[in-house]
C-alpha positions, 0 to 999 in steps of 0.5 A: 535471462532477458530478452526483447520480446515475450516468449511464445511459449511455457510461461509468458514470462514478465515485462520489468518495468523500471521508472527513474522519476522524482518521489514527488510524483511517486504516489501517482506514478505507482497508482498507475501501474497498478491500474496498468496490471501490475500487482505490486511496485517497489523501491530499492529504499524508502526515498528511492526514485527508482520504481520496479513494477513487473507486468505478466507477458499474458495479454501484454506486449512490452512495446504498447506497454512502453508507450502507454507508459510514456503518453502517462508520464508526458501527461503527469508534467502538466501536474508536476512541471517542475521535476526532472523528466524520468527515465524509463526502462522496460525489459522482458525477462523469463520466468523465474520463483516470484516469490524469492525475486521480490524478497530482495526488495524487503528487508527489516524497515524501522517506521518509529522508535516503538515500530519495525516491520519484518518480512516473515523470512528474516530473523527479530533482532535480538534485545529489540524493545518496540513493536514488531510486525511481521509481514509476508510482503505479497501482491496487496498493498501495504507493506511499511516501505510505502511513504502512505503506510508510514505516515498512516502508521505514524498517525495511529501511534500519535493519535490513539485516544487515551482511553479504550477505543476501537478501530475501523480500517479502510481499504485495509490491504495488507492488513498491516494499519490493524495490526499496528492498531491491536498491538497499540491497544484496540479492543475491537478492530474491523478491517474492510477491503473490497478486493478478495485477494487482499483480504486473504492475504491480510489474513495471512499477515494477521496470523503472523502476529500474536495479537491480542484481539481478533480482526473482523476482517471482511469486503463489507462495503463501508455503507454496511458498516453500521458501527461508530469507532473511535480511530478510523484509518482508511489509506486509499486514493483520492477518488475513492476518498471523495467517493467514501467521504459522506460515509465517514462522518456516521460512522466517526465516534464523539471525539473520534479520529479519521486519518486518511492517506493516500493523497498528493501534496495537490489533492489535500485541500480538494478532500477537506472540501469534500468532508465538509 
């Protein structure tokens, strides 16, 4: 059922949110909506330029949200004025099982030929040889269909020290970037998110995986962190990278890896200014 103004009463419903835009401004068009409230955006498929995003009625009109929406993207030209100019849609719909609405978003997603990621709710494909993480897709992000979980999942797979090594995991979200890590072979992982939510549902993540080892999962600040590690993975955003770049460094092995995600085309030569 859709209508064109939130309901007065029952459940406040939600405001669908559908943004027709080129991947190249993805990355930040989804950062804004979750600044915006919502608690998860999708794509139909990995290159999709279309982005779902859903916003509570409670609190929100879908009038101001379409305009707030549309000074956003009249400002993001001035960084991307090469693309297309995007097509927005908003539409408020009655309440409806959150759950199984979002499941037609997620399917089987094959990130390398060692890698697949399953929603809890499908079936392992038979005589399959590489490693499998299953996952409950929730409002935490990290879910293998963003283009930063891929590349950061990638990155662990190529970069794994090729002795014992152990693994910090920043921002960690879903938890899915630890997973892939026990799976590969870390003998100790440490996982920190400063949102509560995404730590329990992290853990849920976690325990849909027989994993080797267990994952120190907590919302310790990074500067409590007073370990050195051999792999450190933090998928975030630049703001946050710049703010956490001075503690990377004391808290990277000899020889150790930092892979850091999350950034636009534009932002990476300002973050290797800031490691030094």
């Amino acid at each position: 059922m859709t209508q064109s103004s939130c309901p007065n009463s029952g459940h406040p419903g939600w405001i669908e949110i559908t943004i027709d835009i080129d991947p190249d401004a993805g990355e930040a068009v989804s950062d804004f909506l979750m600044g915006l409230g919502c608690n998860g955006v999708v794509s139909e498929d990995f290159e999709s330029s279309l982005l779902k995003a859903y916003l509570t009625c409670e609190g929100n009109e879908a009038d101001i949200v379409r305009k707030t929406i549309s000074m956003y993207l009249d400002n993001l030209k001035g960084f991307f004025p090469d693309i297309a100019d995007p097509v927005v849609n908003i539409k408020v719909i009655a309440n409806q099982d959150w759950g199984t609405t979002w499941r037609r978003f997620f399917s089987l997603e094959k990130i390398t030929d060692n890698l697949m990621i399953l929603p809890v709710w499908e079936p392992t494909p038979e005589n399959h040889t590489s490693h499998v993480i299953r996952i409950d897709p929730g409002p935490a992000f990290g879910t293998g269909k963003h283009e930063t979980t891929r590349m950061c999942l990638k990155a662990i797979e190529d970069s794994m020290p090729n002795r014992p090594w152990n693994m910090l995991d920043v921002g960690t979200g879903s938890g899915i970037l630890s997973v892939f890590g026990a799976m590969l072979g870390a003998y100790e992982i440490t996982a920190i998110d400063n949102d509560p939510v995404a730590v329990e549902w992290a853990q849920r993540n976690i325990a849909l995986n027989d994993l080797p080892v267990k994952i120190d999962l907590s919302i310790t600040p990074l500067d409590r962190i007073d370990k050195r590690y051999d792999l450190i993975a933090a998928n975030l955003v630049m703001n946050t990278i710049l703010e956490l770049n001075p503690l990377f460094s004391d808290r990277l092995a000899a020889h150790g890896v930092l892979i850091l995600s999350g950034l636009l085309t534009g932002q990476v030569e300002t973050v290797e200014k800031g490691l030094g």
